[in-house]
N, C-alpha and C positions, 0 to 999 in steps of 0.2 A: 504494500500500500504506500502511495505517495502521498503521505502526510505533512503538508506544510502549512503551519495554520499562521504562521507570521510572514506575511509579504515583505515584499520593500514599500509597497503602497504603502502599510501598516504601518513602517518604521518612519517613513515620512511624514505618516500624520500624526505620530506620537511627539514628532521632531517638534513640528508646526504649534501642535498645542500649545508646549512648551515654551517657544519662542513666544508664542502672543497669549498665555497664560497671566489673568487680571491680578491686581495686586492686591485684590481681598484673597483671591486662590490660592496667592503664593504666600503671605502672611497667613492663611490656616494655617497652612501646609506646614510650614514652619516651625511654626506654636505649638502646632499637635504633637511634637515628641516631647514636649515638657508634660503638655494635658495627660499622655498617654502612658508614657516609657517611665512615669517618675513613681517608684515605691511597686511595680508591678506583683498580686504574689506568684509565692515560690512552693510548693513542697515537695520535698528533698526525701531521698531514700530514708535518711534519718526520721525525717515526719512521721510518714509512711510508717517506718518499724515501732513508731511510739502512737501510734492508734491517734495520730493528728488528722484532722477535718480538711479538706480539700475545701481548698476557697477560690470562688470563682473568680473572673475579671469581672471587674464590675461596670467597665466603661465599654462593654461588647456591641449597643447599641448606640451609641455616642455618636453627633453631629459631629467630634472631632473625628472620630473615624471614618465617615463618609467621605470628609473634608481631606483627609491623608489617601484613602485610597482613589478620590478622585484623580489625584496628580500622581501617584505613585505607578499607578497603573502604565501613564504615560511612561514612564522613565523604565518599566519593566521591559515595557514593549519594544525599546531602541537597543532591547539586549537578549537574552534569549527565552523571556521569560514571562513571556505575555499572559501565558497562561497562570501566574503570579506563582509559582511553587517550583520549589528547587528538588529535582528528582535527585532518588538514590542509585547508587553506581550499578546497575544492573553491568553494563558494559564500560568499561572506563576508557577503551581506547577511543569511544564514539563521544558525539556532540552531546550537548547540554540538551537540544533538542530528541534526536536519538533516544537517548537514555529515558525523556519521558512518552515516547514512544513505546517505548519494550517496558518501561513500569507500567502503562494505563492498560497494555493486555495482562498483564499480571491482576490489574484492576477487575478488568472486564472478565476474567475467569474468577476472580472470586467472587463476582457477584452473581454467577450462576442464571444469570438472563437466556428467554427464549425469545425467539422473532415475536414482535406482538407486546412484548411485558414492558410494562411500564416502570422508570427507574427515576428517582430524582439525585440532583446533583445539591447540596447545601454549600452556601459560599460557591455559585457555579461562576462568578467573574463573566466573562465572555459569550459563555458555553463553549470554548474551545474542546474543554476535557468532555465534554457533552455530547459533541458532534462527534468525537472520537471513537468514546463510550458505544455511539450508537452504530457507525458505522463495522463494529466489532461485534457487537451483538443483535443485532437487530432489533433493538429494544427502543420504544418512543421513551425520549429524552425529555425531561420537565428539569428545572431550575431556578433556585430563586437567590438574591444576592442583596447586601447593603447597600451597594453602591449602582445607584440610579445610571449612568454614564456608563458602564460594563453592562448594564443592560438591554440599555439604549442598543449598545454595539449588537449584542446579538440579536437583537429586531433585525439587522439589518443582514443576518446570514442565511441565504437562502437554503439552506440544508435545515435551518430549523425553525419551529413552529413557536412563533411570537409570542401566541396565547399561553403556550405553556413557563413562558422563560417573565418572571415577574420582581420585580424588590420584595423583597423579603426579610425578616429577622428570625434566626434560629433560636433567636432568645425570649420570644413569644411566642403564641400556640400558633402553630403550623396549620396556614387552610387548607388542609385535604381533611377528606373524610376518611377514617374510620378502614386500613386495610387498602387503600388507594394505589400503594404501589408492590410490586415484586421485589424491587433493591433499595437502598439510596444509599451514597457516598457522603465521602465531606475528604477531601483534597489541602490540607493545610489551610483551614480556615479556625478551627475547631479552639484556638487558643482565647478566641472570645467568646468563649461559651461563659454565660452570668451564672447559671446553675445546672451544673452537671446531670445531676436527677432530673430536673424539667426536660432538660434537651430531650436525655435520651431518652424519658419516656415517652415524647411527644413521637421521636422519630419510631419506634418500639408500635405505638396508635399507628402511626398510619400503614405499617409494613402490614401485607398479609402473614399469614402466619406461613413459617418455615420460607420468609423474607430475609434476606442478608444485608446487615448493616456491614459497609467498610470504613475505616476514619484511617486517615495517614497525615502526620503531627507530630507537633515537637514534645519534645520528654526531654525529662532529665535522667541523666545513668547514674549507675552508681556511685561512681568517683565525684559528684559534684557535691561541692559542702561550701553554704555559702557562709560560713563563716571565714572561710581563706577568700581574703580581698582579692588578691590573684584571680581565682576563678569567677570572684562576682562579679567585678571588672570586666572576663572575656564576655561571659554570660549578656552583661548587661551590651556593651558592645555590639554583640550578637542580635539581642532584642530591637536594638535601635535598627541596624542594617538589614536585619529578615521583617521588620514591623512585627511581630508575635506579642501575645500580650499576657495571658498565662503561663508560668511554666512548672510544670507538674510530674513528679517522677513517673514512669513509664507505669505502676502495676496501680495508679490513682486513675489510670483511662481502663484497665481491666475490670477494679471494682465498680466505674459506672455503666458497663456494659451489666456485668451479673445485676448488678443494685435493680436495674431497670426491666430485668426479665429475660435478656439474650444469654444466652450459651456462649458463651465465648470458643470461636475455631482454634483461633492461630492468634499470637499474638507475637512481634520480632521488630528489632531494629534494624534499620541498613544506613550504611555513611552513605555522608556527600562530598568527601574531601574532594575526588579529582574534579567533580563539576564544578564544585563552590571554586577552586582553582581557575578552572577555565571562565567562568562568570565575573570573576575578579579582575582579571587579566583585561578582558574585554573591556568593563569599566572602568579602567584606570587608563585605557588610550582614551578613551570617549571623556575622560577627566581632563588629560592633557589637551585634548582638541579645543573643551569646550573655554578653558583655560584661556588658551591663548585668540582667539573668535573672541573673546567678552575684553582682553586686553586692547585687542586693535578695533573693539567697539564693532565686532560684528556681528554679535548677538548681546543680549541685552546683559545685564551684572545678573539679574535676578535667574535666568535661564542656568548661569552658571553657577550660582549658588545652590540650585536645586539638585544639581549634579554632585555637588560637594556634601552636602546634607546626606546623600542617600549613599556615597561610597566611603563618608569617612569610618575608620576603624575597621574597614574589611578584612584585614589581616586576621583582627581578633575571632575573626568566624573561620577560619581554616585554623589557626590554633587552638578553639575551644573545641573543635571535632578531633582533631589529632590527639586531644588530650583523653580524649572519648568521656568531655564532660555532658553533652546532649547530642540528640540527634532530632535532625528537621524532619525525618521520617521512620518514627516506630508505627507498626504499620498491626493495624486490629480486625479480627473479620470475626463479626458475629451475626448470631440467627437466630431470629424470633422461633420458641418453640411450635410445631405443626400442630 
């Protein structure tokens, strides 16, 4: 399959945005890592072993969120990552693209869809992973997302159905009725979940029964103790450059599968070092270009600011995976019992 879901068109109009992006958009945008990234919680293997309560993000619905992923999106998209989520190394010698290519059929088999079944995407951004989903399984595609603008966009992809792709919050009751779909996913969205039990029981409601829930998100591993500044540092680093907003040790997303009534399949981590590597790399020509365009006044200071915001501290994201403090994809597949 020749899967290319980022043109140059694409990239050009994420460029374009950018350039003529208003200065209410770009002071959110801004502002939003102070509103967002400051005091974020944590629970840590340690928690976890001391029968500590898992606490939600609480800012999961938030205008400032809207307001960051309006413009982030942009800046995703002039890189290889439109589809907002940083794949795990299925292949390492392959693209950043590639690689989510060969994850989303890893996706698309654990959701166990038939031509005809109906799947929802949570946090579907684009419907990029949507259209992908479907062309894999033959499954009609639904999606719903926070951000109005990634919506907008996929109204405009004729492989998918408008009516089904709508805004949405995962953090209030979901409008489907009662058994409405055969799967749903959530792709690296799942860090702003406000309460773990609501989500997943809502998502739990709508799945027909012996329905497959998959989530792939960030976790904390064992080795992260955020008492050592060192790692709260990379961590936080981390949060600012991936935007994540919870972070929760990996077996805190296991108990709110059982909590909520799924079976838990499979439950496993996988790195992102060599992608996050090559997404790095990329961004840091795209830093220098924008750099020196905004010196000789040929893009705007603001255009380049927004470039600087979004790759400072990148490094600390390939050090905090090497360290194997967290990882952007533990990866959970559970089922609603039959």
């Amino acid at each position: 399959m020749d899967h290319k879901p980022t043109t140059v068109l694409d990239r050009l109009g994420a460029l374009w945005g950018l350039l003529t992006i208003s200065d209410d958009d770009f002071n959110a945008y801004m502002r939003s890592y102070d509103e967002l990234f400051v005091d974020s919680p944590e629970n840590t293997k340690a928690d976890h072993d001391n029968g500590v309560p898992l606490k939600g993000y609480p800012q999961g619905s938030s205008d400032e969120l809207q307001e960051l992923y309006k413009v982030i999106h942009l800046l995703c998209t002039l890189g290889s990552v439109e589809k907002m989520y940083m794949p795990p190394e299925i292949d390492p010698e392959q693209s950043v693209l590639q690689n989510q290519i060969l994850f989303e059929r890893i996706v698309a088999n654990d959701l166990n869809l038939d031509q005809g079944d109906k799947v929802l995407d949570l946090g579907c951004g684009c419907g990029a992973i949507a259209e992908h989903i479907a062309e894999l399984t033959g499954a009609t595609p639904y999606g719903i997302n926070l951000d109005g603008s990634q919506i907008e966009k996929s109204w405009k992809n004729p492989n998918l159905s408008s009516s089904n792709f709508t805004i949405g919050d995962f953090n209030k009751p979901l409008e489907f009725d009662d058994g409405a779909f055969d799967a749903v996913y959530a792709i690296q969205p799942m860090t702003y979940v406000s309460d773990h039990e609501f989500t997943f029981k809502e998502v739990f409601r709508v799945l027909r029964p012996g329905g497959m829930f998959v989530i792939n998100d960030v976790a904390a591993l064992d080795a992260y103790d955020r008492e050592n500044q060192h790692q709260k540092t990379l961590i936080q680093h981390t949060r600012e450059l991936c935007v994540f907003g919870g972070f929760w040790y990996h077996e805190y997303w296991e108990d709110s599968y059982r909590n909520a009534g799924f079976n838990l399949i499979s439950s496993l981590g996988r790195p992102a070092v060599e992608m996050i590597k090559k997404e790095v790399a990329l961004f840091d020509k795209y830093e220098v270009v924008f750099k020196f365009l905004a010196k000789v006044h040929l893009i705007p200071k603001k255009t380049n600011a927004l470039m600087n915001r979004l790759n400072e501290n990148s490094q600390s994201y390939i050090q905090a995976e090497e360290e194997e403090l967290l990882t952007l994809n533990w990866h959970c597949v559970g089922q609603k019992p039959e």
